[in-house]
N, C-alpha and C positions, 0 to 999 in steps of 0.2 A: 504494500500500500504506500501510495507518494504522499510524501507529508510534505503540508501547506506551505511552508515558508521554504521550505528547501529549492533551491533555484541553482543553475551552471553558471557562474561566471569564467572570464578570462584574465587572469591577471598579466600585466603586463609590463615587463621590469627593466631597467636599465641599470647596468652595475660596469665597474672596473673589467675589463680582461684581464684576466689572467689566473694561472692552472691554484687550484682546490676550492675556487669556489662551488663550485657544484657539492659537494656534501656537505658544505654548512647550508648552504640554501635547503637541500632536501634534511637534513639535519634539523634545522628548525621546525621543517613538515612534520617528521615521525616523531621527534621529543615531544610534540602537543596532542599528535595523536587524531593528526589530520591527511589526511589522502590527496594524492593528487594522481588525477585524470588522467591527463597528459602535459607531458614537459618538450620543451622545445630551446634549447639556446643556440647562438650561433655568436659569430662578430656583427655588428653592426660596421655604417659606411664610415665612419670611425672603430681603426684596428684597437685602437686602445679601452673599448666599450665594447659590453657583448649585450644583446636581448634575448631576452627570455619568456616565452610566454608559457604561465603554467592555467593549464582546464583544472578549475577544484569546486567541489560540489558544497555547499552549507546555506548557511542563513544569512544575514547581512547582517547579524555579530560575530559571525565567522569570518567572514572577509573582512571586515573592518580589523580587529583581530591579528587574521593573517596579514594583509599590507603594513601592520605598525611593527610587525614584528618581522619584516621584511629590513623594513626603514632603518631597523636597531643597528642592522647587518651594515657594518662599517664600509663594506664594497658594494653597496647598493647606492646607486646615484638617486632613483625614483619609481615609482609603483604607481600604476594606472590599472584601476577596475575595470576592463570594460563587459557589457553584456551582451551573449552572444547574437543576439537579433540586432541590434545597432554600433556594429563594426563589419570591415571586411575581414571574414576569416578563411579560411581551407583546410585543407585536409590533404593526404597523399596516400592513397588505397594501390601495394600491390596484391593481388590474389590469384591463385592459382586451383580450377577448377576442373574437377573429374569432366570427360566427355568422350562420350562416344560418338562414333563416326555420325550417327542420326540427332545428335544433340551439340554439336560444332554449331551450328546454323543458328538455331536457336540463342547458346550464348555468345556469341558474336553479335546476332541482332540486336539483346537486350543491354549489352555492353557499349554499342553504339547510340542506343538510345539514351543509354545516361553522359553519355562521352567519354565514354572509355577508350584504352586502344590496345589492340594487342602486342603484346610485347615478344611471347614465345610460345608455337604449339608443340607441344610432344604430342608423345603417340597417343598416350589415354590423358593428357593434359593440356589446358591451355592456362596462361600465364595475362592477368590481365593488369591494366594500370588505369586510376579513375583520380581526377581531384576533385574536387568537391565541397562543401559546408558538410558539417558532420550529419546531420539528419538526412540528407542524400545519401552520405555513404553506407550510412546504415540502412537505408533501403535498398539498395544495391546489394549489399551483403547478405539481406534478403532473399533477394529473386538468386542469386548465385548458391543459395543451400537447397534449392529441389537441384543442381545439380552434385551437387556434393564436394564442399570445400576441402583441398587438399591442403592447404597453405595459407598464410595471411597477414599480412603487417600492414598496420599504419604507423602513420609520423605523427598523428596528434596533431592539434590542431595550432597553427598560426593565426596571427590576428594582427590589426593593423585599425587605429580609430578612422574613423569616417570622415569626409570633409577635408578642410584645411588643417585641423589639428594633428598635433605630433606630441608622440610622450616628451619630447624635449620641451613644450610646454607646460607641461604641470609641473604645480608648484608645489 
């Protein structure tokens, strides 16, 4: 049963580059005894900045919460909430799906229809790649189990505020 208040946000972070922050950051996560969805960092267009966008599910004294104890984080520049219906975000779906020679056709079609593309057929496999807003992927993932999922990774999801704004403007 979905409880009321519990909503997905995107957190989305600006910090220092450079190697061990990654486990104080997920470090703060599991000492409080919080989850996270999915995680994403990379470099930013500045080498010496990395972003990081983490999927974490709670309440809005959860994320209020989580971003202050982000903030604490000495290598953290700034934290921006955003909600996943008002930003651009995506996703990167590869999957790898059972097929036989009478069912190639089919997921190939439905694959197209989401904007997928094929990457690799084997014999009894085909190997598909999809981007997407998470709630698409997850419907895709859908119609891809009547044929019978062999394989499956995502990236989690990236995000990006809407408009002209940029996390280097929040304050």
């Amino acid at each position: 049963m979905e409880q009321p208040n519990v909503k997905k946000k995107i957190l989305s972070v600006l910090s220092v580059e450079h190697s061990g922050i990654l486990p104080r950051v997920t470090g703060l996560f599991s000492r409080r005894g919080f989850n996270i969805d999915s995680i994403i960092a990379c470099k930013t267009e500045n080498p010496k900045t990395a972003r990081w966008t983490l999927g974490v599910t709670g309440d809005e004294a959860t994320f209020t919460q989580l971003m202050r104890q982000l903030l604490k984080l000495e290598d953290i520049i700034t934290v921006e909430a955003l909600d996943p219906e008002n930003c651009s975000n995506s996703e990167l779906l590869l999957i790898k799906v059972k097929t036989a020679d009478s069912g190639r056709a089919s997921v190939l079609k439905i694959s197209q229809t989401y904007g997928g593309r094929v990457l690799d057929v084997g014999e009894t496999t085909m190997t598909l790649e999809m981007t997407g807003q998470t709630e698409e992927i997850d419907r895709f993932v859908s119609r891809m189990e009547e044929f019978g999922i062999v394989e499956l990774a995502r990236t989690g999801i990236t995000a990006l505020s809407r408009g002209d704004d940029t996390i280097h403007m929040v304050d």
